[in-house]
Residue, then its C-alpha position, 0 to 999 in steps of 0.5 A: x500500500x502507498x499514499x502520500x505521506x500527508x495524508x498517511x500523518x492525518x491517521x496517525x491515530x491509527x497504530x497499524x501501518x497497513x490499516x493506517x496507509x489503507x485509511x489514507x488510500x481512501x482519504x486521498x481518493x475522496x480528496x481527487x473526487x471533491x476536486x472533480x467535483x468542484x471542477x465541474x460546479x466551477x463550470x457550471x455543469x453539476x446540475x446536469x451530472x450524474x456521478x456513478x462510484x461503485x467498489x469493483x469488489x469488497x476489501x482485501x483482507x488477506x496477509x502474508x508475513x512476507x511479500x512475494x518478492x522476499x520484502x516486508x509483509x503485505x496486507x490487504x487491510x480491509x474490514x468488511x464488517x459486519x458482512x463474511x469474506x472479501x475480496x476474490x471471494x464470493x461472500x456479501x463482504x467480496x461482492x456487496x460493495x460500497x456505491x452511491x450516486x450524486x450530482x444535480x440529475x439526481x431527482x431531488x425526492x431521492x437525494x440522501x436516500x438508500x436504495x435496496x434494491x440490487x444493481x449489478x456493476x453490468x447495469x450501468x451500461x442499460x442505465x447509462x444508454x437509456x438517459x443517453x436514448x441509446x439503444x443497448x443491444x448489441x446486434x453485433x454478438x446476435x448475428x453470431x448467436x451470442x448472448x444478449x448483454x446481462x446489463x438491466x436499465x435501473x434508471x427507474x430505481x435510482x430517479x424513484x419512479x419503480x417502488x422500492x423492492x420492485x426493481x428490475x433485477x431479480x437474478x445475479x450470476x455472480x460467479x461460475x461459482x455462486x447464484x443470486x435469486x431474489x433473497x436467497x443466494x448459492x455458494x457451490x465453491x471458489x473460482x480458481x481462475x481467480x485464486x487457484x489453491x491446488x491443495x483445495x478442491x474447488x468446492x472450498x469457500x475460502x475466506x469463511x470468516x469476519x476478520x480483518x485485513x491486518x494483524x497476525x489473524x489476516x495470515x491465518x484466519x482469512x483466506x485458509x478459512x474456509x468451509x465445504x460448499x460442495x453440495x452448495x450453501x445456501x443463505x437468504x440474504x435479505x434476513x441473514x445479509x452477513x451469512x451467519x446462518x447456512x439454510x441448506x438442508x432446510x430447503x433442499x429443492x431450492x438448492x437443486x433448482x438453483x444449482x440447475x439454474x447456475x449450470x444452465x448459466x454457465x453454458x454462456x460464460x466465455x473462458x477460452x484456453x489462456x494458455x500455460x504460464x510462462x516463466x518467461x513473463x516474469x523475468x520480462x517484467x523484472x527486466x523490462x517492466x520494474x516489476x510489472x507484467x507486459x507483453x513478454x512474446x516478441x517483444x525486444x526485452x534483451x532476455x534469452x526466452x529460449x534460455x529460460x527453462x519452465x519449473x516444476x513445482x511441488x503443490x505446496x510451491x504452486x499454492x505459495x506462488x499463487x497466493x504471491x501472485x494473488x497478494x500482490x493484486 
C-alpha cells in the first residue's frame, strides 16, 4: 500500500501501518473526487451530472508475513464488517460493495436516500444508454448467436419512479461459482481462475470468516478459512445479509433448482484456453517492466526466452506462488 505521506500523518491515530496507509488510500481518493467535483460546479455543469462510484469488489483482507518478492509483509487491510469474506471471494463482504450516486440529475425526492434494491456493476451500461436514448443491444454478438448483454436499465430505481423492492433485477450470476435469486443466494465453491489453491478442491469457500485485513489473524484466519460448499450453501440474504446462518438442508429443492439454474448459466460464460504460464513473463517484467507484467512474446526485452527453462513445482510451491501472485493484486 502507498499514499502520500500527508495524508498517511492525518491517521496517525491509527497504530497499524497497513490499516493506517489503507485509511489514507481512501482519504486521498475522496480528496481527487471533491476536486472533480468542484471542477465541474466551477463550470457550471453539476446540475446536469450524474456521478456513478461503485467498489469493483469488497476489501482485501488477506496477509502474508512476507511479500512475494522476499520484502516486508503485505496486507490487504480491509474490514468488511459486519458482512463474511472479501475480496476474490464470493461472500456479501467480496461482492456487496460500497456505491452511491450524486450530482444535480439526481431527482431531488431521492437525494440522501438508500436504495435496496440490487444493481449489478453490468447495469450501468442499460442505465447509462437509456438517459443517453441509446439503444443497448448489441446486434453485433446476435448475428453470431451470442448472448444478449446481462446489463438491466435501473434508471427507474435510482430517479424513484419503480417502488422500492420492485426493481428490475431479480437474478445475479455472480460467479461460475455462486447464484443470486431474489433473497436467497448459492455458494457451490471458489473460482480458481481467480485464486487457484491446488491443495483445495474447488468446492472450498475460502475466506469463511469476519476478520480483518491486518494483524497476525489476516495470515491465518482469512483466506485458509474456509468451509465445504460442495453440495452448495445456501443463505437468504435479505434476513441473514452477513451469512451467519447456512439454510441448506432446510430447503433442499431450492438448492437443486438453483444449482440447475447456475449450470444452465454457465453454458454462456466465455473462458477460452489462456494458455500455460510462462516463466518467461516474469523475468520480462523484472527486466523490462520494474516489476510489472507486459507483453513478454516478441517483444525486444534483451532476455534469452529460449534460455529460460519452465519449473516444476511441488503443490505446496504452486499454492505459495499463487497466493504471491494473488497478494500482490
Amino acid at each position: 500500500l502507498e499514499v502520500p505521506s500527508e495524508n498517511e500523518n492525518q491517521f496517525k491515530f491509527l497504530r497499524n501501518q497497513h490499516r493506517r496507509r489503507y485509511a489514507a488510500m481512501v482519504n486521498y481518493m475522496d480528496d481527487a473526487l471533491g476536486k472533480i467535483v468542484d471542477a465541474f460546479k466551477e463550470k457550471g455543469m453539476w446540475d446536469n451530472t450524474l456521478l456513478v462510484l461503485s467498489s469493483d469488489n469488497g476489501g482485501p483482507i488477506y496477509g502474508s508475513p512476507v511479500s512475494p518478492t522476499g520484502g516486508s509483509a503485505v496486507f490487504g487491510a480491509a474490514n468488511n464488517q459486519p458482512h463474511r469474506g472479501g475480496k476474490t471471494s464470493d461472500w456479501e463482504g467480496g461482492v456487496r460493495v460500497n456505491a452511491f450516486v450524486s450530482g444535480g440529475f439526481v431527482p431531488e425526492k431521492m437525494r440522501g436516500s438508500t436504495v435496496k434494491d440490487y444493481i449489478h456493476v453490468a447495469d450501468w451500461y442499460a442505465t447509462f444508454s437509456h438517459l443517453a436514448g441509446v439503444d443497448p443491444t448489441d446486434t453485433v454478438a446476435a448475428e453470431y448467436n451470442l448472448p444478449p448483454i446481462d446489463s438491466i436499465n435501473q434508471w427507474g430505481v435510482l430517479s424513484g419512479n419503480t417502488a422500492s423492492g420492485q426493481g428490475p433485477r431479480k437474478e445475479i450470476h455472480v460467479s461460475k461459482m455462486t447464484l443470486i435469486q431474489d433473497r436467497y443466494k448459492l455458494l457451490t465453491g471458489s473460482d480458481q481462475a481467480i485464486l487457484p489453491f491446488p491443495k483445495w478442491p474447488a468446492s472450498y469457500m475460502t475466506f469463511d470468516t469476519y476478520h480483518p485485513g491486518w494483524g497476525w489473524k489476516a495470515v491465518y484466519e482469512t483466506a485458509a478459512r474456509g468451509r465445504d460448499c460442495k453440495n452448495g450453501c445456501l443463505f437468504d440474504i435479505v434476513s441473514d445479509p452477513n451469512e451467519e446462518f447456512e439454510i441448506t438442508h432446510e430447503h433442499p429443492q431450492l438448492v437443486a433448482q438453483m444449482m440447475a439454474r447456475l449450470k444452465e448459466l454457465n453454458k454462456g460464460n466465455f473462458n477460452p484456453d489462456r494458455g500455460t504460464p510462462q516463466v518467461a513473463a516474469c523475468h520480462v517484467a523484472m527486466e523490462k517492466y520494474g516489476g510489472f507484467y507486459g507483453p513478454f512474446v516478441g517483444v525486444d526485452h534483451g532476455v534469452d526466452l529460449d534460455s529460460i527453462a519452465e519449473f516444476d513445482f511441488t503443490e505446496e510451491e504452486a499454492m505459495s506462488l499463487a497466493y504471491g501472485a494473488f497478494i500482490r493484486s
